[in-house]
DRENDO-1510 file (C-alpha; in Angstrom, 1 decimal, always signed):
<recs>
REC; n; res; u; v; w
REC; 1; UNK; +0.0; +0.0; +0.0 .
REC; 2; UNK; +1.6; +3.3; -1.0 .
REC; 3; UNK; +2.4; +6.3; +1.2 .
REC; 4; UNK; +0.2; +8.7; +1.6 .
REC; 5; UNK; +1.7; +11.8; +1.0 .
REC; 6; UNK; +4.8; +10.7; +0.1 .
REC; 7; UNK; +6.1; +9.6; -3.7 .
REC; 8; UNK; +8.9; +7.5; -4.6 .
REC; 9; UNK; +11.2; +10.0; -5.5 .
REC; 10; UNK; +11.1; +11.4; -2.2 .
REC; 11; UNK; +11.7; +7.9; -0.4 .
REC; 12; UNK; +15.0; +7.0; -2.5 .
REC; 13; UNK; +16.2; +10.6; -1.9 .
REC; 14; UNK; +16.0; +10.3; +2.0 .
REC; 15; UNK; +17.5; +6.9; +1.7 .
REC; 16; UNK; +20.6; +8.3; -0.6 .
REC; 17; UNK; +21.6; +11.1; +1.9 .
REC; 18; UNK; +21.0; +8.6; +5.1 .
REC; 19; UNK; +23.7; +6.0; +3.7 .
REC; 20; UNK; +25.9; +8.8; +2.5 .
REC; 21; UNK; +26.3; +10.1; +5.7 .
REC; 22; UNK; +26.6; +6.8; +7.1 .
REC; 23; UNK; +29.4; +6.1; +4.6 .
REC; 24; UNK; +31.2; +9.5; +5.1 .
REC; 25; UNK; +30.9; +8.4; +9.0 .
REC; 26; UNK; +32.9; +5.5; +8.4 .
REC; 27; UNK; +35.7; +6.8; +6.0 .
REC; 28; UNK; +36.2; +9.9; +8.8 .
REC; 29; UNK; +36.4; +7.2; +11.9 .
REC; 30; UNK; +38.9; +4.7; +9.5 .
REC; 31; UNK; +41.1; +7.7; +9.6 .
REC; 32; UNK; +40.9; +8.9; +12.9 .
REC; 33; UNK; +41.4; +5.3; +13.7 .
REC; 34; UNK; +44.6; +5.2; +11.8 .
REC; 35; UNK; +45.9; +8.2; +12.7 .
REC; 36; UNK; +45.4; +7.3; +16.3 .
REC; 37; UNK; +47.1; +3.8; +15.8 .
REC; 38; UNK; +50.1; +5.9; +13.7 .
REC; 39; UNK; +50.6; +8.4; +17.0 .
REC; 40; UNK; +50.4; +5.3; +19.3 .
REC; 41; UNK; +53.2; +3.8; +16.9 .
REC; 42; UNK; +55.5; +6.4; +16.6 .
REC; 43; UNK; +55.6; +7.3; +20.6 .
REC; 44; UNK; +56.7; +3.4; +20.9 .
REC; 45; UNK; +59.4; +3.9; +18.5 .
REC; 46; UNK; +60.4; +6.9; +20.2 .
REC; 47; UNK; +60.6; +5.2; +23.3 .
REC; 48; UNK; +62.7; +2.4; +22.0 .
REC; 49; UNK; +65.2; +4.7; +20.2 .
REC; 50; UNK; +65.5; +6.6; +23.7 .
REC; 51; UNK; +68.9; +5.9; +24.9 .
REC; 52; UNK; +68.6; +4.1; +28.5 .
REC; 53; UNK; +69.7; +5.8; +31.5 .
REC; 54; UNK; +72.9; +5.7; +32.1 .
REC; 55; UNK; +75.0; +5.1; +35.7 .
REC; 56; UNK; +77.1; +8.4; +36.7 .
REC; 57; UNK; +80.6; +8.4; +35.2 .
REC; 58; UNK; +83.6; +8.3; +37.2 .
REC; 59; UNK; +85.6; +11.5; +37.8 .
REC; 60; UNK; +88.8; +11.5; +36.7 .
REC; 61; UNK; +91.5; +12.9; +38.9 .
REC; 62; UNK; +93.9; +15.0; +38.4 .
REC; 63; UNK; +95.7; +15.8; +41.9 .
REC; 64; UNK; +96.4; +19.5; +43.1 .
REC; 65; UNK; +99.9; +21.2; +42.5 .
REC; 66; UNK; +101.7; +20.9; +45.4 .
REC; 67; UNK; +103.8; +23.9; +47.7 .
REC; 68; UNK; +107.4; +24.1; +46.9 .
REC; 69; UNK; +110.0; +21.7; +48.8 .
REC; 70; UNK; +112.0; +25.2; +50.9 .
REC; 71; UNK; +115.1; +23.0; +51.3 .
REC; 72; UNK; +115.4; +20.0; +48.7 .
REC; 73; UNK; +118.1; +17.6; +48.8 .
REC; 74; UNK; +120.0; +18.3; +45.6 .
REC; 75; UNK; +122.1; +15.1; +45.9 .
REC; 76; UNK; +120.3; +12.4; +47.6 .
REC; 77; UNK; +121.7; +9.6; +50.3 .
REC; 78; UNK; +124.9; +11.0; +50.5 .
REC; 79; UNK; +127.1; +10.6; +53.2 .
REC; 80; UNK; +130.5; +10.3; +54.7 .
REC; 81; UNK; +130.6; +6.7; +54.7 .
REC; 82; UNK; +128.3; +6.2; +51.7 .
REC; 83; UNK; +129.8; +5.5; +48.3 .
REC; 84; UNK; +127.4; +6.7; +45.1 .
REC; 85; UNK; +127.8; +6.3; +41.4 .
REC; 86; UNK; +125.7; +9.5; +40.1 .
REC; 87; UNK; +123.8; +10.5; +37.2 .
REC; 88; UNK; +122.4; +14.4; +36.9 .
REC; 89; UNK; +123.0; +14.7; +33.2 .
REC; 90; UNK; +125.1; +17.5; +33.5 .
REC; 91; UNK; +125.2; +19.0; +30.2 .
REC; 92; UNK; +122.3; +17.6; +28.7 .
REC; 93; UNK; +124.4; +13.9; +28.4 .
REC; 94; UNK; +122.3; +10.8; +28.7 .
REC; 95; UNK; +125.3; +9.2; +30.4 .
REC; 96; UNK; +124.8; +5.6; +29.4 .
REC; 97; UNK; +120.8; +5.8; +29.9 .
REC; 98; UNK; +118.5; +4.3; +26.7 .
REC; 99; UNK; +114.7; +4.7; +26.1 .
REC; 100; UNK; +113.0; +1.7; +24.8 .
REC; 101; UNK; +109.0; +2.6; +23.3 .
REC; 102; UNK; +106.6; +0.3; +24.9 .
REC; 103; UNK; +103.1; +1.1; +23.3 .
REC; 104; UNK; +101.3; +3.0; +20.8 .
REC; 105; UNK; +103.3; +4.7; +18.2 .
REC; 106; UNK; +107.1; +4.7; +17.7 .
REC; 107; UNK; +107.3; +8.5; +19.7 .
REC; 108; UNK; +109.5; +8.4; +22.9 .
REC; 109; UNK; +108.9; +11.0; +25.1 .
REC; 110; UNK; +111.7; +10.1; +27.5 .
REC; 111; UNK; +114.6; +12.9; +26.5 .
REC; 112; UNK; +116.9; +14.7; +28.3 .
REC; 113; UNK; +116.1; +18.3; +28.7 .
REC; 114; UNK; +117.3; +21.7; +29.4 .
REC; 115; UNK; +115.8; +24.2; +32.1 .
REC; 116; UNK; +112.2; +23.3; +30.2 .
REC; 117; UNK; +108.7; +22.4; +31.6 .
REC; 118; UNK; +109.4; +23.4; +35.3 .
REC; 119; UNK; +113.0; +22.1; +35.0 .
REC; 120; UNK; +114.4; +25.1; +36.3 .
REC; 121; UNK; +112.7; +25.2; +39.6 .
REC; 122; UNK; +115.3; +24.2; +42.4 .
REC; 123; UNK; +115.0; +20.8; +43.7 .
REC; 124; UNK; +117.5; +19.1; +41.6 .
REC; 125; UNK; +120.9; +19.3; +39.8 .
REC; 126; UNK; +119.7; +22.3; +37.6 .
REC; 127; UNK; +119.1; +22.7; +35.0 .
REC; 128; UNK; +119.1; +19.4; +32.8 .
REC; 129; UNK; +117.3; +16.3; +33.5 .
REC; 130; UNK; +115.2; +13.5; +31.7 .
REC; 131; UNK; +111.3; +14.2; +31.4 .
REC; 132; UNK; +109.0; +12.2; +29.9 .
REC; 133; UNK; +106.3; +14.8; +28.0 .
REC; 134; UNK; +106.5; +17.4; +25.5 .
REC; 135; UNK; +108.6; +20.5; +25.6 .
REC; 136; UNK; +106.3; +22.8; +23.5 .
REC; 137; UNK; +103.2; +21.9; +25.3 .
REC; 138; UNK; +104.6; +20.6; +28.8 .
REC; 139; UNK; +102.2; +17.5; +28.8 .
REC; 140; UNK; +102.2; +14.0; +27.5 .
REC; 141; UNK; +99.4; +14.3; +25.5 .
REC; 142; UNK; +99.9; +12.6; +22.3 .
REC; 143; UNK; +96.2; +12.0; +21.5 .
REC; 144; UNK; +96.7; +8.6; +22.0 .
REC; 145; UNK; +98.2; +5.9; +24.5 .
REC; 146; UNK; +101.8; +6.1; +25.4 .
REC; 147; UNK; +104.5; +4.6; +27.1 .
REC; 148; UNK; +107.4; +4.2; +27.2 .
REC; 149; UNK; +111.3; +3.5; +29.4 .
REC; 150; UNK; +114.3; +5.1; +30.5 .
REC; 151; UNK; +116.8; +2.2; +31.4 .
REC; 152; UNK; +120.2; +3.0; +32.9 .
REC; 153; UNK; +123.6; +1.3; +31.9 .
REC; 154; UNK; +125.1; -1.5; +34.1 .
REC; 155; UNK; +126.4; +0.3; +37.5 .
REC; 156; UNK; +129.2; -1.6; +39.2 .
REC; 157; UNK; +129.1; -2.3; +42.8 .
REC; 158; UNK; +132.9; -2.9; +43.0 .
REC; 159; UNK; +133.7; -1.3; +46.2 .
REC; 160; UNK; +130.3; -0.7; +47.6 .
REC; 161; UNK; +128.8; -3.1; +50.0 .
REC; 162; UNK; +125.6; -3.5; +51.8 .
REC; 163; UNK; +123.5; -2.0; +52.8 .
REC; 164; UNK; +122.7; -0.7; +49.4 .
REC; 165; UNK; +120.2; +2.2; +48.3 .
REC; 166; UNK; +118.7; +4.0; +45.4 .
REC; 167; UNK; +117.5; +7.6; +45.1 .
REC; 168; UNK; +116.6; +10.3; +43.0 .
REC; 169; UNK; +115.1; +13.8; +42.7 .
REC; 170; UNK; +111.6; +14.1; +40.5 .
REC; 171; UNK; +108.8; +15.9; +39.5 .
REC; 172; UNK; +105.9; +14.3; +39.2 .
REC; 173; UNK; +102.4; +15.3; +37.7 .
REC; 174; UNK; +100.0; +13.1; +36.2 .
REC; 175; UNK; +96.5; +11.6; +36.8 .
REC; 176; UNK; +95.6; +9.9; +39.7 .
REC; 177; UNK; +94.3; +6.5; +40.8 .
REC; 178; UNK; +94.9; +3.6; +38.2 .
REC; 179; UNK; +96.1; +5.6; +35.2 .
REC; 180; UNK; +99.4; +7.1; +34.0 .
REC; 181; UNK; +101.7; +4.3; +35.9 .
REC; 182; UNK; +105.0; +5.5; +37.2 .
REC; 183; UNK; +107.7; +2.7; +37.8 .
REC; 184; UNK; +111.3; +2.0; +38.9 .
REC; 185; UNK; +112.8; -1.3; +38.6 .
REC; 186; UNK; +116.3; -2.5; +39.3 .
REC; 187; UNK; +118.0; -5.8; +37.0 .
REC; 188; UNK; +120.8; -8.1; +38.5 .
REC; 189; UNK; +121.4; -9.8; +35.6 .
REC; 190; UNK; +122.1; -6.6; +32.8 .
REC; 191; UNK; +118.4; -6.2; +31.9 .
REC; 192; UNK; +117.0; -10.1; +31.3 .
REC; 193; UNK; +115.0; -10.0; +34.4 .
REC; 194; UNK; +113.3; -6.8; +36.6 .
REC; 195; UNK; +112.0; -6.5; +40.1 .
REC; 196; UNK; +110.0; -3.8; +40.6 .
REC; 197; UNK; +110.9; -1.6; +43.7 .
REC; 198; UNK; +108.9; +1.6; +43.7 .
REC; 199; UNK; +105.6; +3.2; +42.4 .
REC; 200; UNK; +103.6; +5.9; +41.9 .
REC; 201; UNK; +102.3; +5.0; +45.7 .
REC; 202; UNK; +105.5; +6.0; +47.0 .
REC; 203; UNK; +105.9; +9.3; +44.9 .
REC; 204; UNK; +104.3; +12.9; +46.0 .
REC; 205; UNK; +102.0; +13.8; +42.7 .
REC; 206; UNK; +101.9; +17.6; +43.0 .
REC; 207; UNK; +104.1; +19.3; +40.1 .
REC; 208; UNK; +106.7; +20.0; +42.3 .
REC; 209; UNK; +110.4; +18.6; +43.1 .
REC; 210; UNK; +110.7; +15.7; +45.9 .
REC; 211; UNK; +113.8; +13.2; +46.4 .
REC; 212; UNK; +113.2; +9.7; +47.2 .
REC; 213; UNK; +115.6; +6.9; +48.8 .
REC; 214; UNK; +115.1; +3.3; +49.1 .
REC; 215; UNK; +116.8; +0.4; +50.6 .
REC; 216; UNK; +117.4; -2.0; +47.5 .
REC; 217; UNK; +119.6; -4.8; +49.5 .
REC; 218; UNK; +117.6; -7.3; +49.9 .
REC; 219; UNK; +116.9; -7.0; +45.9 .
REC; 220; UNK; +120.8; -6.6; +45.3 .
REC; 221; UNK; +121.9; -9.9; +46.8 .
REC; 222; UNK; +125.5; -11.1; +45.9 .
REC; 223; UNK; +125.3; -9.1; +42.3 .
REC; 224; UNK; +128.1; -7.2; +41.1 .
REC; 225; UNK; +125.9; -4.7; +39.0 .
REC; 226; UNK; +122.8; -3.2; +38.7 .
REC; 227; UNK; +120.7; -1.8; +36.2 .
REC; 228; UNK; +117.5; +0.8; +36.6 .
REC; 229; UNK; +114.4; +1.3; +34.5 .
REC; 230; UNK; +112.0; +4.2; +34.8 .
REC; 231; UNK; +108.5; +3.0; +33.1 .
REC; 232; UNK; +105.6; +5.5; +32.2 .
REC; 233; UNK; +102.4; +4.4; +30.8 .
REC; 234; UNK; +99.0; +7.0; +30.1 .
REC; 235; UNK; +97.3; +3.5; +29.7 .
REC; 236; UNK; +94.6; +5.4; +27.8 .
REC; 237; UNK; +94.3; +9.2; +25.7 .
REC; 238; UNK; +92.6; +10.4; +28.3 .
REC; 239; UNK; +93.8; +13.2; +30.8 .
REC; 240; UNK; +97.4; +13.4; +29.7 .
REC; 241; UNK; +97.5; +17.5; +30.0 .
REC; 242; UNK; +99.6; +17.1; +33.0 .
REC; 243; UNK; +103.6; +17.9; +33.2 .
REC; 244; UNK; +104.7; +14.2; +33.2 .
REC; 245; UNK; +107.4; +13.3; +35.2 .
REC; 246; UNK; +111.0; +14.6; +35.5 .
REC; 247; UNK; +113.6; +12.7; +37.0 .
REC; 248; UNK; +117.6; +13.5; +37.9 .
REC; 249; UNK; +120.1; +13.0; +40.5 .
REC; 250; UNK; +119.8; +9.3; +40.0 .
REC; 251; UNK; +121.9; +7.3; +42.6 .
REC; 252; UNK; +123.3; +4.0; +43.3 .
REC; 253; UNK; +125.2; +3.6; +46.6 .
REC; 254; UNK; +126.6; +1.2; +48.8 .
REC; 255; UNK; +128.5; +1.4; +51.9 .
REC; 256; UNK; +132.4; +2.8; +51.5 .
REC; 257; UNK; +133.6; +0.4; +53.9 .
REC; 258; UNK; +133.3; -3.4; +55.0 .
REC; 259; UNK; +135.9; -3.1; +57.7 .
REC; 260; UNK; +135.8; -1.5; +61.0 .
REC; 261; UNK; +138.3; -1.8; +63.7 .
REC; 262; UNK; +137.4; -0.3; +67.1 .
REC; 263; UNK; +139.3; +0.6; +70.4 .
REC; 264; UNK; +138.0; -1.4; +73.4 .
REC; 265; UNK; +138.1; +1.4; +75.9 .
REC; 266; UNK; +138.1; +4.6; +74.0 .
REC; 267; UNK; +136.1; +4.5; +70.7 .
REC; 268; UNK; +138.8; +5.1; +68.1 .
REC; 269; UNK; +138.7; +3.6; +65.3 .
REC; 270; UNK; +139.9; +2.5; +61.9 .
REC; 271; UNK; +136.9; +2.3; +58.6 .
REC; 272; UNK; +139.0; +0.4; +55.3 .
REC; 273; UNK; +137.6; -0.7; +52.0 .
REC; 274; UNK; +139.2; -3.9; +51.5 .
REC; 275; UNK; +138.9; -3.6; +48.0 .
REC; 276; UNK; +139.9; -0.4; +46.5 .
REC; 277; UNK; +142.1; +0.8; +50.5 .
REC; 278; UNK; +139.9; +3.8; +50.9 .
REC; 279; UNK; +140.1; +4.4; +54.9 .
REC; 280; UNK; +139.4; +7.1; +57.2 .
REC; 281; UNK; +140.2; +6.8; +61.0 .
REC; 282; UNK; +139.1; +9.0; +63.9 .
REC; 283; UNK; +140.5; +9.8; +67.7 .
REC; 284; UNK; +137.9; +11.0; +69.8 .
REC; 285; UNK; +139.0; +12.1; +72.4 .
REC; 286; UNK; +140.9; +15.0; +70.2 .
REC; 287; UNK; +138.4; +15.0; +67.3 .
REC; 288; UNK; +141.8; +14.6; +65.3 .
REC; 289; UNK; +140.9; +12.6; +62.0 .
REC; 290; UNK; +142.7; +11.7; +59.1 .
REC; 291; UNK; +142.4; +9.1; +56.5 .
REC; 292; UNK; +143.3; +7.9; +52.7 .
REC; 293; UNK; +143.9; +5.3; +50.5 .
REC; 294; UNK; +146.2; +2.0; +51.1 .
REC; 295; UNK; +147.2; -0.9; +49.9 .
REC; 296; UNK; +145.2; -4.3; +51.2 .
REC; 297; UNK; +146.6; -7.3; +51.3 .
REC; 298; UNK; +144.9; -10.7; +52.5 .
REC; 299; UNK; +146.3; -13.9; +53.6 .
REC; 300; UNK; +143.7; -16.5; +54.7 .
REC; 301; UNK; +141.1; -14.9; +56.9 .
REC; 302; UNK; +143.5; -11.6; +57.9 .
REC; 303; UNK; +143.2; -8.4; +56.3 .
REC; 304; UNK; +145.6; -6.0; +56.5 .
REC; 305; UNK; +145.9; -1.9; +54.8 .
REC; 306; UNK; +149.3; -0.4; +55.4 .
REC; 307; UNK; +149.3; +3.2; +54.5 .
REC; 308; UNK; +152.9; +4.4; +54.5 .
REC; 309; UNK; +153.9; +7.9; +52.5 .
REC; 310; UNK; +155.2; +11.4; +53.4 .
REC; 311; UNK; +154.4; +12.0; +57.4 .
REC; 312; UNK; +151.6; +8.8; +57.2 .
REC; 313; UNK; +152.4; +5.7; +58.9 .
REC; 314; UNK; +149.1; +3.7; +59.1 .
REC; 315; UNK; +148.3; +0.0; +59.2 .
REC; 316; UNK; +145.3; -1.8; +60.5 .
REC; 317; UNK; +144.8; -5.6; +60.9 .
REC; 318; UNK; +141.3; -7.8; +61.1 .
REC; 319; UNK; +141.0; -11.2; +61.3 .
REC; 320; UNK; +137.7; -12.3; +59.6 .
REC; 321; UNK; +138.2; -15.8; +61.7 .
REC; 322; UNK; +138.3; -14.8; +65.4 .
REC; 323; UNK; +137.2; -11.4; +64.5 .
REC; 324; UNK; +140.1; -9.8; +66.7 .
REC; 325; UNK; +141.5; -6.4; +65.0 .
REC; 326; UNK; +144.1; -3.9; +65.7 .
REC; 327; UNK; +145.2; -0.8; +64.6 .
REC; 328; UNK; +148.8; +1.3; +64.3 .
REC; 329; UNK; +148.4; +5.1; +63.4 .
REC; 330; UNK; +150.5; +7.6; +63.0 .
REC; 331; UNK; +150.4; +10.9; +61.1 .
REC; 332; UNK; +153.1; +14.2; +61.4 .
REC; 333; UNK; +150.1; +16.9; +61.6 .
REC; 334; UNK; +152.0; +20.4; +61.9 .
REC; 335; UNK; +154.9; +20.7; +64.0 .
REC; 336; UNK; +153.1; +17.8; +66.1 .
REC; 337; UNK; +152.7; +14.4; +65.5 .
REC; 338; UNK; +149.4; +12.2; +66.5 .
REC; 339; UNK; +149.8; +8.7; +67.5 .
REC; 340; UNK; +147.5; +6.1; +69.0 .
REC; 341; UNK; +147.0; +2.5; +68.9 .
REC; 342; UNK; +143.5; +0.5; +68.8 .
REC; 343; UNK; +142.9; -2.7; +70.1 .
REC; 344; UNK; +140.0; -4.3; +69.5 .
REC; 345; UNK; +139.0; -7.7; +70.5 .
REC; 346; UNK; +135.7; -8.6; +69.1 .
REC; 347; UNK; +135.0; -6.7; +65.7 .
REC; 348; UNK; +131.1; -8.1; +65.6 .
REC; 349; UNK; +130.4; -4.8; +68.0 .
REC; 350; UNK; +131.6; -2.1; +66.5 .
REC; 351; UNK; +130.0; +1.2; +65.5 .
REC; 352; UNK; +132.6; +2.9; +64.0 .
REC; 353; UNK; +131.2; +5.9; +66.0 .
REC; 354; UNK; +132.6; +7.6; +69.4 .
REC; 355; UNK; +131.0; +7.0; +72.3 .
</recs>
């Protein structure tokens, strides 16, 4: 039954616009839909391109420049009855010492220099030394890794007993903690084997001059030479704008003399070198003291230096056996003459200093 009022035309007109907005209602949600799931999309990508965060970096350290040394020892260990083979490289001359490149490129920075990169501050044989770093910039910064070792020549110990001792005056300035490595080692056996003796732990690290000694006996032994090495690795290229390290002054010293003959009641005494006859004797109760060098001889276990020139007529005996000693001196001093004898009847006591 047809509508009343309405004609078919009308009808399919209605219908068109209804499903066209119906159609235009689904296009418009498809695209907010995909737009939606494009935002979603890209904020996930975003996250998982965003770089995770990270633990707090380490520091590095570079120590504070120390206050000036007012009275450093420009030779160190030295002493009366210490005998020291010395190295300052007066001059600019290397004196026997090599450098040997360890890592990275070819470059050695160990070199002998002259009065450059805080060389001329006091503290040290002025005004040449070795330095490992870089005389234009005063650092070791080479953009990359570098090491590197300064190794000295074989040093006798003909004449020097124990104890025996190293030392050195340095500069020191480079980072901290376990980076830029500072060594010295010593070699009994001319460089095929090392033994390391000190560090950077037993160095001040403040860019200014310091002199450092060490007991090295034990290390020495029954060797007749040493040698030294001085290593330096910046184990990375990182925080290498630091001064380096200078070192000069290097020492190796043993005791002058072996021998000591000592008066019983009165503390003279008699010091010899039974190898090269180097002596020195002492009265105390004058303070007189005189000394030289003799000629040793040794017949089983007794030891004797006779001294005998113009107005000296010295001569002291030990016997290594029974460790009994005696002494003879006598020495024209002026218009006057000094003469006293030592006896000494155990040699195992002695100080070889009055009482």
């Amino acid at each position: 039954m047809p509508y009343k009022g309405l004609n078919r035309s009308s009808i399919l007109t209605s219908l068109e616009i209804a499903f066209a907005g119906v159609l235009v209602w689904m296009i418009l949600s498809g695209l907010i839909l995909r737009q939606d799931n494009t935002v979603q999309a890209s904020q996930k990508a975003v996250k998982a391109t965003k770089p995770q965060k990270q633990g707090k970096v380490k520091e590095r350290w570079i120590p504070q420049e120390g206050v000036p040394v007012s009275a450093p020892n420009i030779v160190a260990g030295q002493g009366t009855t210490v005998s020291c083979q010395v190295f300052d490289f007066a001059g600019g001359a290397t004196q026997g010492f090599t450098t040997v490149a360890v890592f990275g490129t070819p470059l050695v920075l160990w070199h002998p220099v002259n009065a450059v990169c805080r060389a001329f501050l006091t503290g040290h044989s002025t005004p040449y030394d070795f330095y490992f770093g870089q005389d234009l910039t005063c650092n070791y910064n080479t953009g990359a890794r570098t090491a590197s070792n300064l190794i000295s020549p074989s040093i006798s110990l003909a004449g020097k007993f124990p104890p025996f001792s190293i030392a050195f005056n340095y500069l020191l300035y480079v980072e901290g903690g376990g980076f830029d490595t500072t060594f010295v080692d010593i070699s009994t056996d001319n460089g095929a084997t090392w033994t390391q003796v000190l560090s950077k732990a037993n160095l001040i690290n403040d860019n200014q001059w310091h002199n450092v000694a060490t007991n090295v006996t034990a290390f020495v032994g029954a060797a007749t030479s040493v040698r030294l090495r001085f290593r330096f690795d910046s184990i990375d290229n990182t925080a290498n704008s630091t001064t380096g390290w200078h070192v000069d002054d290097i020492q190796v010293c043993g005791e002058a003399f072996d021998q000591c003959v000592q008066d019983d009641v009165k503390g003279d005494y008699v010091q010899f070198n039974s190898i090269t006859g180097a002596y020195v004797t002492k009265q105390c109760s004058t303070g007189f003291t005189s000394g030289g060098v003799g000629t040793v001889t040794t017949v089983g276990s007794t030891i004797t230096l006779q001294h005998f020139t113009t107005g000296i007529f010295n001569r002291a005996t030990v016997n290594t056996a029974t460790h009994v000693g005696s002494a003879s001196i006598r020495v024209v001093n002026g218009l006057s003459v000094v003469s006293y004898n030592i006896k000494d009847s155990n040699t195992l006591n002695n100080t070889c200093i009055c009482p």
